[in-house]
C-alpha positions as CSV (number, residue, x, y, z in Angstrom):
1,X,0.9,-13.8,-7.6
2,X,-1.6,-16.2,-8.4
3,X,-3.6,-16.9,-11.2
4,X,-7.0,-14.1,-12.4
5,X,-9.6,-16.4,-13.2
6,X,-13.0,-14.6,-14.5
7,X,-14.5,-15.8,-11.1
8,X,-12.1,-14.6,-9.0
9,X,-12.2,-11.2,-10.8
10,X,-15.9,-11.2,-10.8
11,X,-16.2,-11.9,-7.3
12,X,-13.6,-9.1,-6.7
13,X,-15.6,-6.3,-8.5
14,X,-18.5,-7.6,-6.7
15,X,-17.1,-7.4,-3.2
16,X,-15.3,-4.0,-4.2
17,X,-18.9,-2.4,-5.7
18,X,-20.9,-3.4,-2.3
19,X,-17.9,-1.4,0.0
20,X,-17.9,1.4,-2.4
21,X,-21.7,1.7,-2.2
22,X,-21.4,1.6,1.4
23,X,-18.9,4.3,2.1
24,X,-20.0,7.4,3.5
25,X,-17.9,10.4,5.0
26,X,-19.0,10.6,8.2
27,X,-16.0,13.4,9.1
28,X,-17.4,17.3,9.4
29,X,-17.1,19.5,6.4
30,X,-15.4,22.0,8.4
31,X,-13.0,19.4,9.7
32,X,-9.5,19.6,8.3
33,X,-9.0,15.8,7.2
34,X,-12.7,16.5,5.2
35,X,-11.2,17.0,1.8
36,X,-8.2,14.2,2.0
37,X,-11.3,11.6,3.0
38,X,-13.2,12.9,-0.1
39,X,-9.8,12.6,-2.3
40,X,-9.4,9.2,-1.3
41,X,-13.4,8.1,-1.4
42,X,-12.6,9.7,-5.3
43,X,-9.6,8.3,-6.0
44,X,-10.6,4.2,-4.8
45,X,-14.4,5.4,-7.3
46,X,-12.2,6.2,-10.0
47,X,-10.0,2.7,-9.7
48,X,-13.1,0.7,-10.0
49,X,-14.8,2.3,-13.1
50,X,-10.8,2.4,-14.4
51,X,-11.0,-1.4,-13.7
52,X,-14.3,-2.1,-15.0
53,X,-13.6,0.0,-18.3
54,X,-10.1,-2.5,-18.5
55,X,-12.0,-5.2,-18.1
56,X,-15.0,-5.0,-20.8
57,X,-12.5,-3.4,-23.1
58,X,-10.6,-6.8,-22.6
59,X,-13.6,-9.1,-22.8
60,X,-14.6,-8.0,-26.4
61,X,-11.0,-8.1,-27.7
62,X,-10.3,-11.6,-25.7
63,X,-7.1,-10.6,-24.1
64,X,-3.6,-11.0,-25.5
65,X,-0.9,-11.6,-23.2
66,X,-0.1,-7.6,-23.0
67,X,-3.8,-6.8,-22.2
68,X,-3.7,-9.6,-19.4
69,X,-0.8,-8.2,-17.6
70,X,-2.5,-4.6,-17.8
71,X,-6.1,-6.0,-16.1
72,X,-3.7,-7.6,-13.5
73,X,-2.2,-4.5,-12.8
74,X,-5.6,-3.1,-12.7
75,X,-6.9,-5.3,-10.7
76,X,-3.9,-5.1,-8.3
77,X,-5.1,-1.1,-7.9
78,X,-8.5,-2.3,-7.3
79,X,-7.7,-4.6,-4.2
80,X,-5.2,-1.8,-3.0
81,X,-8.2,0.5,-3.3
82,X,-10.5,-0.9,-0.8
């Protein structure tokens, strides 16, 4: 894995907001994939605030090594998230 800079993860939550503004279900509430597309519309939402809470939680605290590794991992469920 390479190295987080700030940029990198700024530029990541950037790219990851303007998709999740975007999103829209477009499938028919009657249609039976409806509520598995809202799950997973939910579940990527709920990565990024988790991420963004990681990540100002570690920018007041200026990460130790243990709090590094856990905004990688985070940041590791963002990208999988989009």
């Amino acid at each position: 894995m390479d190295t987080l800079t700030d940029e990198r993860l700024e530029r990541e939550f950037e790219a990851t907001k303007k998709a999740l503004d975007k999103i829209k279900v477009v499938i028919k509430k009657g249609d039976k994939h409806y509520k598995i597309a809202l799950e997973f519309l939910d579940t990527a939402q709920r990565y990024y605030k988790d991420a963004l809470y990681f990540k100002e939680k570690c920018n007041i605290q200026r990460p130790s090594k243990t709090s590094k590794k856990r905004l990688q991992n985070y940041y590791q469920l963002l990208v999988l998230s989009r």
